[in-house]
DSSP file (Angstrom, degrees, kcal/mol; ACC not computed):
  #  RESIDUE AA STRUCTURE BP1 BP2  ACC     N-H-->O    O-->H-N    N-H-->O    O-->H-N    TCO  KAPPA ALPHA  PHI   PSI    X-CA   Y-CA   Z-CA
    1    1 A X              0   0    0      0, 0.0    17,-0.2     0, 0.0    15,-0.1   0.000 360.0 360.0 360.0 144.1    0.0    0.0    0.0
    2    2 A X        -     0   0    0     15,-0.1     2,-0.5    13,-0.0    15,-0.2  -0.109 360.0-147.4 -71.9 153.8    1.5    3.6   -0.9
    3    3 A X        -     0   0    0     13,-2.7    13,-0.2    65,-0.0    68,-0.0  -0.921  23.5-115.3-142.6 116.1    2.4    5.9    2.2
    4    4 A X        +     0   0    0     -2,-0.5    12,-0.2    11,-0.2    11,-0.1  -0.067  34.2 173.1 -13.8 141.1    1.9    9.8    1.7
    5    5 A X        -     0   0    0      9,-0.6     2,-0.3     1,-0.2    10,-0.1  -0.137  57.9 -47.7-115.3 -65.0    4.6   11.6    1.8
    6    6 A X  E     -A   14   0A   0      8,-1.1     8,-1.1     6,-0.0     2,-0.5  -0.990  43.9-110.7-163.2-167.8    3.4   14.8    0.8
    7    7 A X  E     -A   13   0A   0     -2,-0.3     6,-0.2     6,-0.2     4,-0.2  -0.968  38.5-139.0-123.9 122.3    1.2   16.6   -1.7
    8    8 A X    >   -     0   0    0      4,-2.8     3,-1.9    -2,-0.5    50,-0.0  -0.240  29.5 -92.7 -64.5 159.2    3.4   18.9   -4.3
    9    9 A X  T 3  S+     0   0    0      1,-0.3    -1,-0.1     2,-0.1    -2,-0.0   0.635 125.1  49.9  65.4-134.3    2.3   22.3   -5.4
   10   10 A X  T 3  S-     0   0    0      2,-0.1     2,-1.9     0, 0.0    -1,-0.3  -0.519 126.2 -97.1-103.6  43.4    0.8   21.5   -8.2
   11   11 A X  S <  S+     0   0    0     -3,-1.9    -2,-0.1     1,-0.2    -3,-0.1   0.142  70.1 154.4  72.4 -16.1   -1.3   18.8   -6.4
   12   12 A X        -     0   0    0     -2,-1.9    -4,-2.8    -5,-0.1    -1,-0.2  -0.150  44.1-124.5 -44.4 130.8    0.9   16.2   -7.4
   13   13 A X  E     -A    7   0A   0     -6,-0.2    11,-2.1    -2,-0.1     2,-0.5  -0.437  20.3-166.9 -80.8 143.2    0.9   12.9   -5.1
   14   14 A X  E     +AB   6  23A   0     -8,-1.1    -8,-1.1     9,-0.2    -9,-0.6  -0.995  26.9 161.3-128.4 111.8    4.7   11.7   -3.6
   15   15 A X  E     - B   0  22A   0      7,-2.6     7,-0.9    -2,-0.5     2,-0.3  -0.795  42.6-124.9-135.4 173.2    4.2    8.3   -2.2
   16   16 A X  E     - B   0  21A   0    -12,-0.2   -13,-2.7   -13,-0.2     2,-0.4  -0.925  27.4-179.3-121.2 154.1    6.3    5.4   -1.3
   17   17 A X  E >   - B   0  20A   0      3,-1.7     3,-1.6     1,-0.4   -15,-0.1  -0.940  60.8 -49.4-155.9 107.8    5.3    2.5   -3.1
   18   18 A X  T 3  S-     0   0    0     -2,-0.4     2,-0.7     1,-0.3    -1,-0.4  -0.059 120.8 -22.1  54.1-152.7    7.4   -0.6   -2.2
   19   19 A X  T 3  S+     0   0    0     56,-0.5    -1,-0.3    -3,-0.1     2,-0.2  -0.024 126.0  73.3 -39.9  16.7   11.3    0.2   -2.5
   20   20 A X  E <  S-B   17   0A   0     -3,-1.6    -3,-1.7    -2,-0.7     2,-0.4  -0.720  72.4-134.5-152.9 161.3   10.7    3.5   -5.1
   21   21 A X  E     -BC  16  29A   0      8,-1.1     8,-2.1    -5,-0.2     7,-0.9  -0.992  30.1-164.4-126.4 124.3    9.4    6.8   -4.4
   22   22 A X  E     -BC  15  27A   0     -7,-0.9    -7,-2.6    -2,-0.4     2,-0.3  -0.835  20.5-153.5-110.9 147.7    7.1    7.7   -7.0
   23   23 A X  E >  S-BC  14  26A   0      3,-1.6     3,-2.6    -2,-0.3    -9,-0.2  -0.960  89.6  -5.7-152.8 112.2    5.4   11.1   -8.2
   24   24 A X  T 3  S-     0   0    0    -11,-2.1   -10,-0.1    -2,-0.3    -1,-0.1   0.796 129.5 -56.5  80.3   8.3    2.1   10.4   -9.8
   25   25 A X  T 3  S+     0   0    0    -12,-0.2     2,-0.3     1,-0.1    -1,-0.3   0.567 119.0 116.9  69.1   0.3    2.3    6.9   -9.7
   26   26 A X  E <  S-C   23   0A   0     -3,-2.6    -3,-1.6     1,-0.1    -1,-0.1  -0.967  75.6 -99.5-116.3 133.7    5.8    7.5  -11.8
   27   27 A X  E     +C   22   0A   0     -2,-0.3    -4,-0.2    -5,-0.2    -5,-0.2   0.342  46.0 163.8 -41.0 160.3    9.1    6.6  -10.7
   28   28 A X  E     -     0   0A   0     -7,-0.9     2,-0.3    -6,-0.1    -6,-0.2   0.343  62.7 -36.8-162.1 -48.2   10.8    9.5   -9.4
   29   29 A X  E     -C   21   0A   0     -8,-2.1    -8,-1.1    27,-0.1     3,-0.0  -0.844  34.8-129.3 176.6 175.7   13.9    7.8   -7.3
   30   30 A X  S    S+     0   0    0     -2,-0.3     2,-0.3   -10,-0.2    -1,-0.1   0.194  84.4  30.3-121.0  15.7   14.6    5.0   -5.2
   31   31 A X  S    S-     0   0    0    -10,-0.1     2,-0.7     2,-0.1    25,-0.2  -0.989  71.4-104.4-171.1-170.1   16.3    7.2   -2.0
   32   32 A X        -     0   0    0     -2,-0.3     2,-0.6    23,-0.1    23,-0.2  -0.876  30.7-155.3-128.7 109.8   16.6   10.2    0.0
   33   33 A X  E     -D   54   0B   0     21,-3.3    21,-1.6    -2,-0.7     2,-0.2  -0.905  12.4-125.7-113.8 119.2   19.2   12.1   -0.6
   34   34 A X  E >   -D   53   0B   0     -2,-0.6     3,-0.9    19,-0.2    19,-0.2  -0.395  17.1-130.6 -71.9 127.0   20.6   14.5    2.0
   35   35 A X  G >  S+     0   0    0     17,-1.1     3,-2.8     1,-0.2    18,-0.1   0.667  85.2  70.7 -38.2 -45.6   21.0   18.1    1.0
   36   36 A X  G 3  S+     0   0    0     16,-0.3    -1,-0.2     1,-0.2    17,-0.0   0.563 103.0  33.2 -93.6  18.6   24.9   18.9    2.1
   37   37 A X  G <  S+     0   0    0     -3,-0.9     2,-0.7     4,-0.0    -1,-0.2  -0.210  94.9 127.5-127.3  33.2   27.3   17.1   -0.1
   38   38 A X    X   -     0   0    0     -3,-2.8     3,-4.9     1,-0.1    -3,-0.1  -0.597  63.0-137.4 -99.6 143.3   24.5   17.8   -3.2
   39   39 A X  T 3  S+     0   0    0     -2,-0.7    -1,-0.1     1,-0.3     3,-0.1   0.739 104.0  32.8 -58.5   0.1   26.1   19.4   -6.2
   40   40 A X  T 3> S+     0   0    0     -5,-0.1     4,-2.2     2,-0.1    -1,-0.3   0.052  74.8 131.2-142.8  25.1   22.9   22.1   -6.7
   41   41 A X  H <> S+     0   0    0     -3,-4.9     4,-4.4     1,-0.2     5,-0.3   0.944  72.8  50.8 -44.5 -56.5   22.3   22.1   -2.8
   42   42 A X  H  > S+     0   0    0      2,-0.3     4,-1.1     1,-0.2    -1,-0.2   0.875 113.9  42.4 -37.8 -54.4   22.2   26.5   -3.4
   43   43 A X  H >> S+     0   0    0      2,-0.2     4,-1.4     1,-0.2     3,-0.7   0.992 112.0  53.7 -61.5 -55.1   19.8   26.4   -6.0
   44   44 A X  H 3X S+     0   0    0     -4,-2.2     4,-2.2     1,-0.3    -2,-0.3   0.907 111.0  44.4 -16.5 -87.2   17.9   23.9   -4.2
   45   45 A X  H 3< S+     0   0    0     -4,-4.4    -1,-0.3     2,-0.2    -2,-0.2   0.578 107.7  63.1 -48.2 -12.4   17.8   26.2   -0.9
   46   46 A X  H << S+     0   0    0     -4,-1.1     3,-0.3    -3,-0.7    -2,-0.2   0.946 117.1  24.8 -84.3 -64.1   16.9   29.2   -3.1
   47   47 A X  H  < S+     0   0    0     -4,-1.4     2,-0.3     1,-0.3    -2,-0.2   0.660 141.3  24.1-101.2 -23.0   13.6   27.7   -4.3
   48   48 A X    ><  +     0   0    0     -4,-2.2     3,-1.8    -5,-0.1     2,-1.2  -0.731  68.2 168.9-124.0  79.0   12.9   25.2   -1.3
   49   49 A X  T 3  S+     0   0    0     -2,-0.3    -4,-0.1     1,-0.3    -2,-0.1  -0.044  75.8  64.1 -83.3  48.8   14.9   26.9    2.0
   50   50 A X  T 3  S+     0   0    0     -2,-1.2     2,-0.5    10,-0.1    -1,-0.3   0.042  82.6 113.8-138.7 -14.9   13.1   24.5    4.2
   51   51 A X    <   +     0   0    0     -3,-1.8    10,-0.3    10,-0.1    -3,-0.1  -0.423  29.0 160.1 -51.2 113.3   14.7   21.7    2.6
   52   52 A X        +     0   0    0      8,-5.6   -17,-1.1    -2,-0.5   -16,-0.3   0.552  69.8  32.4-123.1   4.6   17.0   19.4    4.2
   53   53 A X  E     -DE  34  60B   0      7,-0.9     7,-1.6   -19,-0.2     2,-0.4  -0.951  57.3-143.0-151.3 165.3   16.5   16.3    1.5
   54   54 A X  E     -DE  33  59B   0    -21,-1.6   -21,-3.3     5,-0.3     5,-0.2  -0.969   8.7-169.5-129.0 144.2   15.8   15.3   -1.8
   55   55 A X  E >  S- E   0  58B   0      3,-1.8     3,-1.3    -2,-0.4     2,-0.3  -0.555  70.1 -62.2-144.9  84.0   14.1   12.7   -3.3
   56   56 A X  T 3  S-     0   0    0      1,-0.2    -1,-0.3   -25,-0.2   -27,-0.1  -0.696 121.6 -16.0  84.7-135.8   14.9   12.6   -7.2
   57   57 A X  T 3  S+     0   0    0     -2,-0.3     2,-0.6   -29,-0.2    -1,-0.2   0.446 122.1  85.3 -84.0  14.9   13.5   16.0   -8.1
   58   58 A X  E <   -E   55   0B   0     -3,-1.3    -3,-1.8   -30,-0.0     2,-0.7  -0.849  66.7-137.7-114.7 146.3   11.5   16.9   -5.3
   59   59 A X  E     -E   54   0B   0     -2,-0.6    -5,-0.3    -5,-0.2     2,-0.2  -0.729  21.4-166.1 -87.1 127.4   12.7   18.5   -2.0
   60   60 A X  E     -E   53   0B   0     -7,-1.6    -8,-5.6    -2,-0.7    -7,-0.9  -0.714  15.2-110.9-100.3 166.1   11.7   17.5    0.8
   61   61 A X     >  -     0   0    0    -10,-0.3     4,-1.0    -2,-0.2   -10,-0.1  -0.280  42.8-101.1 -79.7 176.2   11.5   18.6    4.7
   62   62 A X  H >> S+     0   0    0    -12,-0.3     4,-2.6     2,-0.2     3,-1.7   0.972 123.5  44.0 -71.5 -68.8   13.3   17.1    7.5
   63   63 A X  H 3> S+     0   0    0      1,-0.3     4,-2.5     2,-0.2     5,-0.2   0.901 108.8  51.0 -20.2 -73.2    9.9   15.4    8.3
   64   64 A X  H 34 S+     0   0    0      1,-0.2     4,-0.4     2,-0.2    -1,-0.3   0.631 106.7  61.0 -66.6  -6.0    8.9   14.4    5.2
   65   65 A X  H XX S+     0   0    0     -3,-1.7     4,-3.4    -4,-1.0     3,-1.4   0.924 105.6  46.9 -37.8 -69.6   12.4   12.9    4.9
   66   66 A X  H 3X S+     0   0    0     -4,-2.6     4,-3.0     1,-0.3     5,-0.3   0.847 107.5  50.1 -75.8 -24.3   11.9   10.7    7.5
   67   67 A X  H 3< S+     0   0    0     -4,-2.5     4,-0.5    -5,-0.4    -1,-0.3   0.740 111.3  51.7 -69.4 -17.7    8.8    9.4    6.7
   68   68 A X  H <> S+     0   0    0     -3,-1.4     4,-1.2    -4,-0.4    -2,-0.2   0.742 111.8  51.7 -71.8 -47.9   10.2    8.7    3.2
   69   69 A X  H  X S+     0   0    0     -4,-3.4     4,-1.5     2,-0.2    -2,-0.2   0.934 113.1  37.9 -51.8 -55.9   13.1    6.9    5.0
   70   70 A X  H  X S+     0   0    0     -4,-3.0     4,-2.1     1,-0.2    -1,-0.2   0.788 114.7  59.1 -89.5  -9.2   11.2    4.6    7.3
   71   71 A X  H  > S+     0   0    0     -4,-0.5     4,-2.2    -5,-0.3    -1,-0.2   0.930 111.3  40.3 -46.1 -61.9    8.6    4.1    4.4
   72   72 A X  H  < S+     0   0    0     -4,-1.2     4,-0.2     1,-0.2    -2,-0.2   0.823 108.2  61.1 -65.9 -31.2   11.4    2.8    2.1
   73   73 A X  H >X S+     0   0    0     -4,-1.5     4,-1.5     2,-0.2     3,-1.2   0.920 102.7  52.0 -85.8 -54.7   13.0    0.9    4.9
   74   74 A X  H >X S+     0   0    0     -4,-2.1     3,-4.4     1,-0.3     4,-1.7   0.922 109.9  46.8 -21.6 -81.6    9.6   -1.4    5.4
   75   75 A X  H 3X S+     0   0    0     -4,-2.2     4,-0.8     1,-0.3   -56,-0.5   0.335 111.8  51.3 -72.5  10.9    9.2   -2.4    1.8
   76   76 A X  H <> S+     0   0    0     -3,-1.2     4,-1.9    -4,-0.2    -1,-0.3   0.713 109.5  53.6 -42.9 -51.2   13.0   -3.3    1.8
   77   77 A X  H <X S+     0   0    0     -3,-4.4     4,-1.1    -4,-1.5    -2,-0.2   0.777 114.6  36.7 -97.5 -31.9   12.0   -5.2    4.8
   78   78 A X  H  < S+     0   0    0     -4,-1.7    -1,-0.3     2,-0.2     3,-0.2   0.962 110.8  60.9 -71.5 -49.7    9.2   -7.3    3.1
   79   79 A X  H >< S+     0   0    0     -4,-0.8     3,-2.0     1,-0.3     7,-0.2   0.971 104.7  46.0 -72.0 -79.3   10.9   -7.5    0.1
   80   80 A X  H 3< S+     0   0    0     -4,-1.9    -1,-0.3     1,-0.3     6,-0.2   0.781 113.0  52.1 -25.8 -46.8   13.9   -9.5    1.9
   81   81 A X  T 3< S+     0   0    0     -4,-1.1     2,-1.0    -3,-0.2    -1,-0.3   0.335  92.9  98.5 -93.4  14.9   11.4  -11.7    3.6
   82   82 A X    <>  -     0   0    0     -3,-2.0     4,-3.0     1,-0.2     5,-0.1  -0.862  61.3-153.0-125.6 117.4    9.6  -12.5    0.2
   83   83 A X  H  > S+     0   0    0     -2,-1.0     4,-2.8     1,-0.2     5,-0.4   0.896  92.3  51.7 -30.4 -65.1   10.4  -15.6   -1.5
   84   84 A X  H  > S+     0   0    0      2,-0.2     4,-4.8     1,-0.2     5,-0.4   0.989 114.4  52.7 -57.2 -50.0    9.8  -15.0   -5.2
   85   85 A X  H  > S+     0   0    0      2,-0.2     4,-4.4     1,-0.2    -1,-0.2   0.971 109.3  47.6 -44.8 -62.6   12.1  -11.8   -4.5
   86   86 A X  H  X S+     0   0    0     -4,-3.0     4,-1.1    -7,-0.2    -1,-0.2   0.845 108.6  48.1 -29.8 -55.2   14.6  -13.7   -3.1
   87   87 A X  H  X S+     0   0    0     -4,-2.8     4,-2.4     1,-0.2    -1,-0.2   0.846 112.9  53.1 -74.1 -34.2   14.7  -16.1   -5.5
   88   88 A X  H  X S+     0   0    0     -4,-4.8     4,-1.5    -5,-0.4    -1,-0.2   0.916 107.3  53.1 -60.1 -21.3   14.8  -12.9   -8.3
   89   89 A X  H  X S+     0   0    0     -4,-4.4     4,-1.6    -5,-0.4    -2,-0.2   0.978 111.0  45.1 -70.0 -42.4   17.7  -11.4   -6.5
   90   90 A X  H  X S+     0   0    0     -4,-1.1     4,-1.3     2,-0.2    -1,-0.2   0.711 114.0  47.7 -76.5 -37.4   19.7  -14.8   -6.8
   91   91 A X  H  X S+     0   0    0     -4,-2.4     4,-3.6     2,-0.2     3,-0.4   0.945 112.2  53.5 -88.5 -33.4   18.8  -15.3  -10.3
   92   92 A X  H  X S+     0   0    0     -4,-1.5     4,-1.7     1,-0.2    -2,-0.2   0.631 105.2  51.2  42.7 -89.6   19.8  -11.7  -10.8
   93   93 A X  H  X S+     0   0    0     -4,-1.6     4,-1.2     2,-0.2    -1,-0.2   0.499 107.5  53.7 -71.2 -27.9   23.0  -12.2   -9.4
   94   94 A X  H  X S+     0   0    0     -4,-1.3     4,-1.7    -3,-0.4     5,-0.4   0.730 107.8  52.8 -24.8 -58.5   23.8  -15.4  -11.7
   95   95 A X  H >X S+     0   0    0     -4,-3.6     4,-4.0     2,-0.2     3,-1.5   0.970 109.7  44.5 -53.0 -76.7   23.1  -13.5  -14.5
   96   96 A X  H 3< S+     0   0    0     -4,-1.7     4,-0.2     2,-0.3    -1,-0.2   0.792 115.5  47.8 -18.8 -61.8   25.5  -10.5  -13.6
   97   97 A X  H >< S+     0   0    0     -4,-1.2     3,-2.4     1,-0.2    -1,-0.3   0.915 114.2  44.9 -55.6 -39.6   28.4  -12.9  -12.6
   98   98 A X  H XX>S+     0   0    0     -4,-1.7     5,-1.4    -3,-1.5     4,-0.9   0.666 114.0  54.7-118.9 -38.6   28.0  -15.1  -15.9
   99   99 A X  T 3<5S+     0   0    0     -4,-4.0    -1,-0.4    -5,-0.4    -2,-0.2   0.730 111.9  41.9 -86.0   5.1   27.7  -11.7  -18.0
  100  100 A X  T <45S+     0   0    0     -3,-2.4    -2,-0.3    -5,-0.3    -1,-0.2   0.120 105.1  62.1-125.8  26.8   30.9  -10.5  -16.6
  101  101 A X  T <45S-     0   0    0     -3,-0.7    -3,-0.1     2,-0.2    -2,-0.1   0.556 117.8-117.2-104.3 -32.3   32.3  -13.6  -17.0
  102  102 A X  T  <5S+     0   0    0     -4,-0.9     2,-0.6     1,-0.3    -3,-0.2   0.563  76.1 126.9 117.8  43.2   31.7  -13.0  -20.6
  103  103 A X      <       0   0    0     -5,-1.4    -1,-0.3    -6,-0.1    -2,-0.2  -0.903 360.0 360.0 -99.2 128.3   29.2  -16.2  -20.8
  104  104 A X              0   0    0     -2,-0.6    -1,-0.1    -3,-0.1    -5,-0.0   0.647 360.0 360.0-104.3 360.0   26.3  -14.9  -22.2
């Protein structure tokens, strides 16, 4: 089930929706990225100065950070505990080695 994060704007919806943070129902990025080692932090603070995070293109508050965080950290936490995942990560990870092994 999606968890609110906040509502942009322009009325657009910011959820977390399994491991992704989505805008609109469309991917938008898959973590929360803290404002002081970000290369456009300045620009950033001009338009959002209440910002202390990012999440793809949208700024977020220190709040809505952390609700983004522990959102994203759940479906992480399901997804590890879900078979068929597992078994995708593994196969996944087969692939990867065996393409950089140069078996194709």
């Amino acid at each position: 089930m999606p968890k609110l994060i906040k509502i942009t704007q322009d009325g657009r919806r910011l959820e977390v929706t399994g491991t992704a943070i989505v805008l609109d129902g469309k991917l938008e990025s898959l973590e929360v990225t803290d404002l002081v080692n970000h290369p456009r932090k300045f620009e950033i603070l001009r338009a959002a100065p209440d910002a202390t995070h990012v999440a793809g293109r949208v700024a977020l508050t220190a709040a809505e950070a952390e609700l983004a965080k522990e959102a994203l950290w759940q479906g992480q936490e399901q997804l590890a505990a879900n078979p068929a995942a597992i078994a995708e990560r593994f196969r996944l990870a087969a692939n990867r080695r065996a393409w950089g092994e140069g078996i194709e």
